[in-house]
Steps between C-alpha positions, in 0.01 A plus 500: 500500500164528300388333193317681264276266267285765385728588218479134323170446586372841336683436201388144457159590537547802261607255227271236571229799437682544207501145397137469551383816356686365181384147483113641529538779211681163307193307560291754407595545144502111449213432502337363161326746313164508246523811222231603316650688198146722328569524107591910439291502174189416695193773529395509866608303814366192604354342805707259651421233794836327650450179742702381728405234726219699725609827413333712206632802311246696262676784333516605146864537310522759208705495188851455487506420867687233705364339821664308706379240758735328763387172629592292780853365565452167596119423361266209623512198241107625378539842485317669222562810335249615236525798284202608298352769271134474625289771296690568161572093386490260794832377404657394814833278627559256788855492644604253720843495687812460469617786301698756497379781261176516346448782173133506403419697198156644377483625163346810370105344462545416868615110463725300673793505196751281659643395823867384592564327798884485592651254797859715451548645920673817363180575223357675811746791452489587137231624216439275243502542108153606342 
């Protein structure tokens, strides 16, 4: 008499592979989220400069484009994220955590027009109204 436990282990393991793959592609995409929606009506792009914590992006965003930024999941209590338009009209914004989804937007002469900062978990997954 033999007993074969290759069978349920294999297929255990193949849906706990499953189940794991799943969960990490879920965490992925919940993460909070920074946009920076650029005006479509503006001349030129601009030069951006996007802080978070230690780590600095320098790019430049051109009109009618979206960026988006995803932050940490769980963020230390004096985390500091800092947007800024350094060159065209030092207009800047300091986020600080908790939130959920950030939409920063720069008007056509290159300044910060508005921002909306939204606590809602499932604003992550959808545009919002311009």
């Amino acid at each position: 008499m033999r007993l074969s436990l290759g069978l349920p282990i294999k297929r255990i393991s193949k849906y706990l592979f499953r189940l794991l793959f799943t969960w990490s592609v879920f965490w992925y995409f919940c993460r909070p989220i920074v946009v920076i929606h650029y005006s479509p009506e503006a001349p030129s792009d601009v030069a951006y400069f996007f802080l978070e914590n230690s780590h600095t992006t320098k790019s430049a965003i051109n009109p009618g484009e979206r960026i988006r930024f995803y932050t940490d999941m769980f963020p230390e209590p004096d985390e500091l994220i800092d947007f800024s338009l350094p060159f065209s009209s030092r207009d800047g914004v300091e986020i600080h955590p908790p939130f959920s989804r950030v939409d920063i937007y720069v008007d056509a002469g290159s300044h910060i027009e508005r921002t909306l900062i939204s606590q809602n978990f499932f604003a992550r997954f959808y545009k919002t109204d311009e």
